[in-house]
C-alpha positions as CSV (number, residue, x, y, z in Angstrom):
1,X,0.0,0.0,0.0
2,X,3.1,2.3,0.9
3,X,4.5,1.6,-2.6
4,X,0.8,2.6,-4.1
5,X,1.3,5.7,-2.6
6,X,4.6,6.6,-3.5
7,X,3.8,5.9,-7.2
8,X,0.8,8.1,-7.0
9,X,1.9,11.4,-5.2
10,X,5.3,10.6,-6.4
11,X,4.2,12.9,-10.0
12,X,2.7,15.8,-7.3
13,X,6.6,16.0,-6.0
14,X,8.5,15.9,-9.0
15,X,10.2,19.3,-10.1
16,X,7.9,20.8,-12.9
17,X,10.6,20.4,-15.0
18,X,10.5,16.7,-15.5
19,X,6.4,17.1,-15.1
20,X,6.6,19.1,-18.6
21,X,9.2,16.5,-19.9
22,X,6.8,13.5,-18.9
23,X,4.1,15.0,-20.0
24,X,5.2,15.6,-23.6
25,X,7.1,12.6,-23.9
26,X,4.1,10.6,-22.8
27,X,1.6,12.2,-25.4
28,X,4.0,11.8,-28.1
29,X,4.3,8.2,-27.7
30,X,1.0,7.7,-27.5
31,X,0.1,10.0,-30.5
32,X,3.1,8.0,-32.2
33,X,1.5,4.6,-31.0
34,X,-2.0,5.6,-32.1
35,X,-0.9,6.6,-35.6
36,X,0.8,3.7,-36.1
37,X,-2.2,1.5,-35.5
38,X,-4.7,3.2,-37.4
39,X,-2.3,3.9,-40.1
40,X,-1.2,0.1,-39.9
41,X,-5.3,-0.9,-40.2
42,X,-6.0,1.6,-42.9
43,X,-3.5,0.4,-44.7
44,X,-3.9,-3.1,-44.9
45,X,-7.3,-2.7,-45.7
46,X,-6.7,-0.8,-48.5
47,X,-3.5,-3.2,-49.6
48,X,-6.0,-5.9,-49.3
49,X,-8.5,-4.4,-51.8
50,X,-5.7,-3.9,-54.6
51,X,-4.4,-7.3,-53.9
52,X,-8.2,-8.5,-54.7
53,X,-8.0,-6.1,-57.4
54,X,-5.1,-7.1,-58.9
55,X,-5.9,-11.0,-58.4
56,X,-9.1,-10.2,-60.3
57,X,-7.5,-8.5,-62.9
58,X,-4.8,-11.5,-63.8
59,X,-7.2,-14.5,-62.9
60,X,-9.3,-12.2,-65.7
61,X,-6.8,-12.1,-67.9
62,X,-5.4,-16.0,-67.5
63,X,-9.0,-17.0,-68.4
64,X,-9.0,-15.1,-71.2
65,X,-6.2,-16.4,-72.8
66,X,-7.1,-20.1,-71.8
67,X,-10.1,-20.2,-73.3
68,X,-9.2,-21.4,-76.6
69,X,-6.4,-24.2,-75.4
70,X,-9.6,-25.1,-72.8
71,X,-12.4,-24.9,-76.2
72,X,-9.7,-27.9,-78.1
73,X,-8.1,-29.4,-75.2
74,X,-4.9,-28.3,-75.3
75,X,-3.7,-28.7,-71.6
76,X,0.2,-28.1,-72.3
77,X,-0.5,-24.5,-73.6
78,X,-3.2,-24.2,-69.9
79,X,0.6,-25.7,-68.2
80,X,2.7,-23.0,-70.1
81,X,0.5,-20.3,-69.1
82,X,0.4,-21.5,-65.6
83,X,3.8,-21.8,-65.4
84,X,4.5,-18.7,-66.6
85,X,2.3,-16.5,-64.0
86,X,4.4,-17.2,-60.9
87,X,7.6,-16.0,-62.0
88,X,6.3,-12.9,-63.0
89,X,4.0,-11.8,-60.0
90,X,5.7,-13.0,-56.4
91,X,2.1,-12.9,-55.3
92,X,0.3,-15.8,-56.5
93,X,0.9,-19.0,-55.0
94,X,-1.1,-21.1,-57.2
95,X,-3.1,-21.2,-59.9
96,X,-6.0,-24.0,-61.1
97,X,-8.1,-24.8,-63.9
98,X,-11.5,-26.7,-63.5
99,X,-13.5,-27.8,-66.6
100,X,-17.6,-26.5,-66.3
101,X,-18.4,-29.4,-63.8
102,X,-15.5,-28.6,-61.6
103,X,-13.1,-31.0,-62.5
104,X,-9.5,-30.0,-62.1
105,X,-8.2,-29.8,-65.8
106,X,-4.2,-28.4,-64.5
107,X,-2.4,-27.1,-62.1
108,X,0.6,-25.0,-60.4
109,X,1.1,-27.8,-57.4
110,X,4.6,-29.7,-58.2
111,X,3.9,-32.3,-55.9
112,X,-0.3,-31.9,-56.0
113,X,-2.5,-30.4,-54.6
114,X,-2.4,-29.7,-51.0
115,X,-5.1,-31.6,-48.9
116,X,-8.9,-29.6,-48.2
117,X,-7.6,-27.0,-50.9
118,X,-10.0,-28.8,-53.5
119,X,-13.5,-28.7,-51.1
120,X,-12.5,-25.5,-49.7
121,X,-14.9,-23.7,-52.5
122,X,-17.3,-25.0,-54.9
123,X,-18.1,-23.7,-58.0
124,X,-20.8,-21.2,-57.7
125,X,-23.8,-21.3,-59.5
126,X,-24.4,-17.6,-59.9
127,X,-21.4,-15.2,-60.7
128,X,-23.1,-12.2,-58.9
129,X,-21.7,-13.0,-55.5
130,X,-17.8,-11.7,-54.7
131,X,-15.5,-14.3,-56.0
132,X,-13.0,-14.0,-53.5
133,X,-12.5,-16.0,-50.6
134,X,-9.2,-15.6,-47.4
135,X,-8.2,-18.8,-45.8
136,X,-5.2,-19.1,-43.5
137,X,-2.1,-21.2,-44.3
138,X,1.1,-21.9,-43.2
139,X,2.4,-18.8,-45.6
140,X,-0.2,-16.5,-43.8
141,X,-3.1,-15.4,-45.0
142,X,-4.2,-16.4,-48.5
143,X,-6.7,-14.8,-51.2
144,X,-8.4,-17.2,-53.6
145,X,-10.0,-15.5,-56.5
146,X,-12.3,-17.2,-58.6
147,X,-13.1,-16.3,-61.9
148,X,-15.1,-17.9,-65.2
149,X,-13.5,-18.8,-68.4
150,X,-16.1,-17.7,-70.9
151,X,-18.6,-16.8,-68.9
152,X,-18.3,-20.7,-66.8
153,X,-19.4,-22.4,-70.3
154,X,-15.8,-23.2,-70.7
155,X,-14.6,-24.0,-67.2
156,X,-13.2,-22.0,-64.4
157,X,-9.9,-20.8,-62.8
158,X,-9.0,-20.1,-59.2
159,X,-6.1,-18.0,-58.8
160,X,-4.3,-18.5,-54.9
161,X,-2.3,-14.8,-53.6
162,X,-0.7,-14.3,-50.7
163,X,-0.8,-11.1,-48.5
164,X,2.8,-11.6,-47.0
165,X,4.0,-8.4,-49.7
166,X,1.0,-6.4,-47.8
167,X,2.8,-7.4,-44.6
168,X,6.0,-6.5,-45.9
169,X,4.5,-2.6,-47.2
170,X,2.9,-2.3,-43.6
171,X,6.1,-3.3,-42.0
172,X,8.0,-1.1,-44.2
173,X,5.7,2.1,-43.5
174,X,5.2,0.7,-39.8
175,X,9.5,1.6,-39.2
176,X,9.3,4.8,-41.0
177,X,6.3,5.9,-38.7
178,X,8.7,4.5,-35.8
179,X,11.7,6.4,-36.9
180,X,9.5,9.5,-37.2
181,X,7.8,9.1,-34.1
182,X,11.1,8.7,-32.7
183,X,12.7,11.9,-34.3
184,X,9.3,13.9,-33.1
185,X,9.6,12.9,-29.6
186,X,13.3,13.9,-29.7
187,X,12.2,17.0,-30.9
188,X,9.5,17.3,-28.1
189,X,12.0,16.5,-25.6
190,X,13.9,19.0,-27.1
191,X,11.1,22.0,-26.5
192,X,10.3,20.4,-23.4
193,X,13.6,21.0,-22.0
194,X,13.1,24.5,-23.6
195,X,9.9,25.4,-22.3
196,X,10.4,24.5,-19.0
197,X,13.4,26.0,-19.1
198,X,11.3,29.1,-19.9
199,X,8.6,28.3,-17.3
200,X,10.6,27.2,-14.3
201,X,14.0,29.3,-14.8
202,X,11.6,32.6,-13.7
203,X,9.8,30.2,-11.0
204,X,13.2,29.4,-9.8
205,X,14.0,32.8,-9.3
206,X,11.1,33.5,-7.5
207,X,12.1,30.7,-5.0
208,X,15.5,31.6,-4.9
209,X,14.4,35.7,-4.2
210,X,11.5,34.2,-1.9
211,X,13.8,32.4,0.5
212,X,16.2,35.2,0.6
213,X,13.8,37.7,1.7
214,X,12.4,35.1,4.2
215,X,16.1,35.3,5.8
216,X,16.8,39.1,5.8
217,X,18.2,39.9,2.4
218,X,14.8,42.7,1.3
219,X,17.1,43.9,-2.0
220,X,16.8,40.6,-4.2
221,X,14.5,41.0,-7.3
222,X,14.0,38.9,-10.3
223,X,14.8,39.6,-13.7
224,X,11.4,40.0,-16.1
225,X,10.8,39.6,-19.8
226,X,7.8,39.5,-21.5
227,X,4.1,40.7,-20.4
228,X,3.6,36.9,-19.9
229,X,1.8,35.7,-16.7
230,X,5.3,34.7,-15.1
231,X,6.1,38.4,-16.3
232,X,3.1,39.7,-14.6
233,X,4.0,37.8,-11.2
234,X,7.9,39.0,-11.4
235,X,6.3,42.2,-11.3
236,X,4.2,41.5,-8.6
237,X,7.2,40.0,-6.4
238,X,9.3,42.8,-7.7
239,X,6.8,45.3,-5.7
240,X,6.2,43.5,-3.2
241,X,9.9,43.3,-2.0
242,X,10.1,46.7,-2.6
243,X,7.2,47.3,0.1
244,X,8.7,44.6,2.2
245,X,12.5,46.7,2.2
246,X,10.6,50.0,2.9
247,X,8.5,48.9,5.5
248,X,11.6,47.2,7.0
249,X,13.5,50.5,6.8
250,X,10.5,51.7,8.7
251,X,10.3,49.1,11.1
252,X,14.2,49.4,11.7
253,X,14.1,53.5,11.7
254,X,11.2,53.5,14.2
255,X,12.8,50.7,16.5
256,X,15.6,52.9,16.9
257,X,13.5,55.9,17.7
258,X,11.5,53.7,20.0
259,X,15.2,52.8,21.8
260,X,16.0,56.4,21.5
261,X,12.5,57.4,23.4
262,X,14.0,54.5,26.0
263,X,16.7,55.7,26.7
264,X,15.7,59.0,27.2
265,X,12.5,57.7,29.1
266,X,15.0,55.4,31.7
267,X,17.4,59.0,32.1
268,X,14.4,61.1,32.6
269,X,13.3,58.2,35.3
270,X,16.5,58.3,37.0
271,X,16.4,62.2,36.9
272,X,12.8,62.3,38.4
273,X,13.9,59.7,41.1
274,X,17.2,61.9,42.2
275,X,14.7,65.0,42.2
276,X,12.5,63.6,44.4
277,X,14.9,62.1,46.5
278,X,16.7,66.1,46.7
279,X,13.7,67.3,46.9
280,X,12.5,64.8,50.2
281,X,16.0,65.5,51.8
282,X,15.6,69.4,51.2
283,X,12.6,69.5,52.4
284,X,13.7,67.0,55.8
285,X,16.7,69.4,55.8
286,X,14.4,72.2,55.8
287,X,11.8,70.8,58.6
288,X,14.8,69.8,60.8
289,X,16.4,73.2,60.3
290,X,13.9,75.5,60.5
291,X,10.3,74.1,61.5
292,X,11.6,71.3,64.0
293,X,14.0,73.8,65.3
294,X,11.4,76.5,66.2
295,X,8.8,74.4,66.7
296,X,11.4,73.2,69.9
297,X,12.0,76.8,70.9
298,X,8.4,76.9,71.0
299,X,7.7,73.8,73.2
300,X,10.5,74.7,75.6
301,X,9.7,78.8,75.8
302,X,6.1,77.3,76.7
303,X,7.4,74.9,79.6
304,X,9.6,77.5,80.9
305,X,6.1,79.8,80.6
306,X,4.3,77.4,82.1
307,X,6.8,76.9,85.3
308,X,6.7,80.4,86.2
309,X,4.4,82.1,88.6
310,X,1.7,84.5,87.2
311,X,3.7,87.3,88.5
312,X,6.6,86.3,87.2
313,X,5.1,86.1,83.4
314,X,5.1,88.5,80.9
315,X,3.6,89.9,78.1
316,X,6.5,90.2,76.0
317,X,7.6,86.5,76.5
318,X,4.0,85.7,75.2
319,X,4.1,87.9,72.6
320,X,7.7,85.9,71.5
321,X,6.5,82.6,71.4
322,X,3.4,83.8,69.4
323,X,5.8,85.5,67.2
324,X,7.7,82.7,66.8
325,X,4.9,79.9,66.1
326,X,3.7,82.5,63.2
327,X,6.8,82.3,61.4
328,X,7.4,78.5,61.6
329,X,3.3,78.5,60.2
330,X,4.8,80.1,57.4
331,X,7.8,78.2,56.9
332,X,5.5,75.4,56.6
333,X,2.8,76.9,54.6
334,X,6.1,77.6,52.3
335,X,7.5,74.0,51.8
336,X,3.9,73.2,51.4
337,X,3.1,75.6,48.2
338,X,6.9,75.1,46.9
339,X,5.5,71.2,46.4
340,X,2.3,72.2,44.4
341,X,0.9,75.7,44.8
342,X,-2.5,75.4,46.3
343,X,-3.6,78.8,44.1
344,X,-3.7,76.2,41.2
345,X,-6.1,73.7,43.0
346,X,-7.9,77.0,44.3
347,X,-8.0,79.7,41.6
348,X,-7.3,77.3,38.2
349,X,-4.3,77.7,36.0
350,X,-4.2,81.2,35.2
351,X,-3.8,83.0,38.3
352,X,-1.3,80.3,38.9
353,X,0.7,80.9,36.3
354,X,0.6,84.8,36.8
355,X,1.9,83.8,40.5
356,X,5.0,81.9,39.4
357,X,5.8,84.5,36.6
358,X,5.9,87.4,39.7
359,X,8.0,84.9,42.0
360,X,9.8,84.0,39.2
361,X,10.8,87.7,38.0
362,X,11.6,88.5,41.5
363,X,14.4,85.8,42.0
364,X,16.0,86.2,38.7
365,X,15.1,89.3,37.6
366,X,13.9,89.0,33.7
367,X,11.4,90.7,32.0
368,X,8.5,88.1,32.1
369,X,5.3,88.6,29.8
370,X,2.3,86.5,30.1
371,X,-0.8,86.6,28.2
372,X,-3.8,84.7,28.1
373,X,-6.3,84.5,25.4
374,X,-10.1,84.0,25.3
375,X,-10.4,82.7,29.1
376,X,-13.2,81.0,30.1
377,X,-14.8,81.1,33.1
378,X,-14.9,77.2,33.5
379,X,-11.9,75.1,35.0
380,X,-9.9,73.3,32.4
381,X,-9.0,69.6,33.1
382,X,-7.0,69.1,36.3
383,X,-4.1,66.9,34.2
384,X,-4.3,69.6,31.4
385,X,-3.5,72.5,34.1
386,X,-0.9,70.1,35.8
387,X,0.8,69.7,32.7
388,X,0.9,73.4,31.6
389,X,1.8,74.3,34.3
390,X,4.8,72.3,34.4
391,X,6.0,73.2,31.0
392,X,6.0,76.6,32.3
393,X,7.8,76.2,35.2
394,X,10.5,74.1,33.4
395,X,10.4,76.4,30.5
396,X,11.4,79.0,32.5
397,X,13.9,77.3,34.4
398,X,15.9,76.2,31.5
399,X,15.9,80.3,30.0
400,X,17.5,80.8,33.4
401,X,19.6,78.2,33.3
402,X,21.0,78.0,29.9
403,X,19.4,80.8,27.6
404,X,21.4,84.0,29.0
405,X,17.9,86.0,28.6
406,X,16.7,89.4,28.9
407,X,13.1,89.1,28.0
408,X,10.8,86.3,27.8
409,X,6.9,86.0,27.1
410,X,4.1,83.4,27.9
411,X,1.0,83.2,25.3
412,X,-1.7,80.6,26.1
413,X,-4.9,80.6,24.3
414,X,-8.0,78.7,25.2
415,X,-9.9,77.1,22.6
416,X,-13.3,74.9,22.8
417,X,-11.5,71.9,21.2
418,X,-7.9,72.3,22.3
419,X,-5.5,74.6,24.5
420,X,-2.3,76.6,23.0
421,X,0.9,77.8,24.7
422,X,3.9,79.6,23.1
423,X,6.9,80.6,25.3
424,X,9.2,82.6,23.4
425,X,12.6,83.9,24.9
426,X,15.6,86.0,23.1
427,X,18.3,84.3,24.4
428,X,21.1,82.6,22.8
429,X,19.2,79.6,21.2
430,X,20.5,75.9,20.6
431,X,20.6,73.7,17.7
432,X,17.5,71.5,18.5
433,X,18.8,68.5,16.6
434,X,22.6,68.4,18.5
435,X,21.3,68.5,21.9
436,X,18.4,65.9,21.6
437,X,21.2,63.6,19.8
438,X,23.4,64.4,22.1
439,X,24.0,62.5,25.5
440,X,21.5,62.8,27.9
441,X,22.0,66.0,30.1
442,X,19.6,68.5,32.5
443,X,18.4,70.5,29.4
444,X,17.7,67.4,27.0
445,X,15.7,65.8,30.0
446,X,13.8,68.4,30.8
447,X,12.7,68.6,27.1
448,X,12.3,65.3,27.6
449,X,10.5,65.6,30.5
450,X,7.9,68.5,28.9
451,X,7.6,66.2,25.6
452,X,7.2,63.1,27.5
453,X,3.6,65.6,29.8
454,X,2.6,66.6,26.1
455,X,2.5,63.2,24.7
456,X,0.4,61.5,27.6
457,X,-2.3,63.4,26.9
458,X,-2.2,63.2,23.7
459,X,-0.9,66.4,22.6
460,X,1.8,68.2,20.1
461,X,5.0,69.3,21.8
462,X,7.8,71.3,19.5
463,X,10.9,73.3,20.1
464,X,12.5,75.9,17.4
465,X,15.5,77.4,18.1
466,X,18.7,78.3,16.7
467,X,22.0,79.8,17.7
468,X,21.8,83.7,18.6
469,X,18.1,83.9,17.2
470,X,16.2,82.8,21.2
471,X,14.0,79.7,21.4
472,X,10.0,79.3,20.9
473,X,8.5,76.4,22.9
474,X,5.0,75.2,21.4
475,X,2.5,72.8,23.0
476,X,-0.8,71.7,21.7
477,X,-3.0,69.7,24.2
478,X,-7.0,68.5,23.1
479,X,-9.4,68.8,25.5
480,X,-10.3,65.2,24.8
481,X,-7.8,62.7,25.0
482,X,-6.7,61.2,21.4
């Protein structure tokens, strides 16, 4: 049953090539076969009608001329013509002469005449039948013609042909059909070889291209002639690879901006994890300096209060301690807004803004402008207000820091379907491209860090600057989150 198998899905693996090669080789045989047959039946049918033909025609012509030897009873003129006959046509094999009641008169036999030859026909007694009769013999097939001498009034003659030279024709024609068929299927071989060679070489190519873009290589192509079908498909593969090598490039150009974005993201982690942890040990620095350090003045000014004697207290020692539980209030309340300004939760983004921008003039004394368009007397989004508010303050920190400004200016305008904020400063600019390229440092993180707010909520975050010409900061937030 395995063998049975193998046989039959054994022509479902073989390479097309030897497909197209088995398949024309097998048609031509068989269309060699086939025409061989039929034109071996045709043509000993028609053979074997001019071989009755032709007998009819000499046993005609025999009985002609024996008529008059037959009418005086000459039988050695019937022998001589009888004689004569065989050595002149290698067809006949014998040749008789029966008087009108059918007794033999002469004969071609040397040695008589075989057995059953005699009583294998009788003479007829009407001439409008077909006077032709096929026996087998040792010789092959033999055609016995029978024909009257004068009408049958005289006598008759049977006249004995053999079919072997029909053979021999057949047999003849038969190995020149061979020798053709032979020649044609060489030639079909021939295209075969050629046509697959045409149909596979491309399809080869295709596998060949195929499996090198299935490990890597996205620049193979394959070579196209012709607006054929295979030509069609080359094209088709051709563009294909070429969308499968650009949308690599892509995939490769935005998985190194995605490790890019990482690495920036893991620095501006780091960065918000020292920050907070300065930020926790100024502030503990600032509670134990100033706040715990009052606040214990405080406790022990009110023991040592509290031990006197009422006439031994005064007013002014009161008045010290009350003095001096104000200002550590204040302290705190300071620490406290330096954290997140409670004017923001209170009042909305804004007036908070306009706060930092006075605090922020005051401690390093630039020209600050803020501006803010169409306000509306709703609250925006808390996150949105965070966010800007952030970009602000670390706006303005880095045009302290770095951008050696006198002036700077704060637009935002308030839209129904998004909010817009412009700083502008005319400092002494950066090229944009070299710092966020370069290696991560305070200013790159921080743009980081305001690109990174933008971005979470679904906004559009861009810097412009150049060297000597100041920097303009734009953000773009929707008030629904993309």
């Amino acid at each position: 049953m395995t063998i049975i198998k193998k046989l039959f899905y054994w022509p479902q693996s073989a390479p097309i090539k030897m497909k197209i090669m088995g398949i024309v080789i097998l048609f031509v045989s068989l269309l060699g076969l086939i025409v061989i047959m039929e034109t071996r039946s045709h043509m000993q049918q028609i053979l074997r009608e001019q071989l009755k033909e032709r007998g009819r025609a000499i046993a005609s012509d025999v009985a002609a001329r024996s008529t008059n030897p037959m009418l005086v009873g000459d039988s050695f003129s019937l022998y001589e013509i009888l004689q004569g006959l065989p050595s002149h046509y290698e067809d006949i094999r014998y040749l008789m002469i029966f008087d009108k009641n059918g007794e033999l008169v002469t004969h071609t036999f040397g040695e008589g005449v075989p057995s059953g030859l005699l009583n294998l026909r009788s003479i007829p007694a009407d001439l409008s039948h077909d006077n032709t009769l096929s026996f087998n013999s040792n010789e092959g097939e033999i055609i016995d013609v029978l024909v009257p001498i004068a009408d049958g009034k005289v006598g008759w003659l049977r006249l004995g042909m053999s079919e072997i030279s029909i053979y021999s024709s057949i047999d003849q024609l038969s190995q020149l059909l061979l020798i053709t068929t032979v020649i044609i299927s060489l030639l079909g071989i021939f295209g075969a070889v050629l046509i697959s060679h045409l149909v596979t070489k491309p399809i080869r190519d295709l596998a060949a291209a195929s499996q090198g873009i299935s490990l890597g290589d996205y620049s193979l192509r394959v070579s196209t002639y012709g607006t054929d079908e295979i030509a069609d498909l080359g094209h088709n593969f051709n563009a294909m690879a070429l969308s499968i090598q650009n949308y690599a490039k892509e995939r490769e150009a935005l998985v190194e901006e995605l490790q890019a974005k990482e690495t920036v993201r893991q620095e501006l982690l780091k960065k918000v994890i020292s920050a907070q942890e300065d930020e926790r040990k100024r502030i503990s620095r600032e509670l134990h300096d100033e706040a715990s350090q009052s606040l214990t003045s405080l406790i022990l000014g009110l023991k040592y209060l509290s031990e006197l004697d009422d006439h031994e207290k005064s007013p002014a020692m009161a008045a010290d301690l009350k003095e001096l539980a104000s200002s550590t209030l204040k302290e705190v309340h300071r620490i406290a807004v330096e954290l997140r300004p409670t004017v923001l939760d209170d009042m909305g983004l804004v007036p908070a803004i306009e706060r930092f921008v006075k605090f922020f003039k005051r401690q390093y004394r630039l020209d600050v402008d803020f501006h803010a368009q169409n306000r509306i007397e709703s609250r925006l989004p808390n996150e949105i207000e965070i966010t800007l508010y952030r970009i602000v303050q670390e706006a303005l920190t880095n045009v302290a820091k770095y951008a050696e400004a006198c002036n700077a200016s704060i637009v935002l305008e308030i839209k129904p379907d998004y909010v817009n904020l412009i700083i502008e400063d005319d400092g002494k600019g950066f090229d944009v491209d070299q710092v966020l390229k370069s290696s991560a440092s305070d200013s790159h993180l921080g743009i980081a860090g305001m690109q990174e707010r933008t971005s979470l909520l679904g906004g559009e975050f861009t810097i412009e600057s150049s060297p000597d010409q100041g920097t303009t900061v734009y953000a773009r937030i929707p008030m629904e989150r993309r």
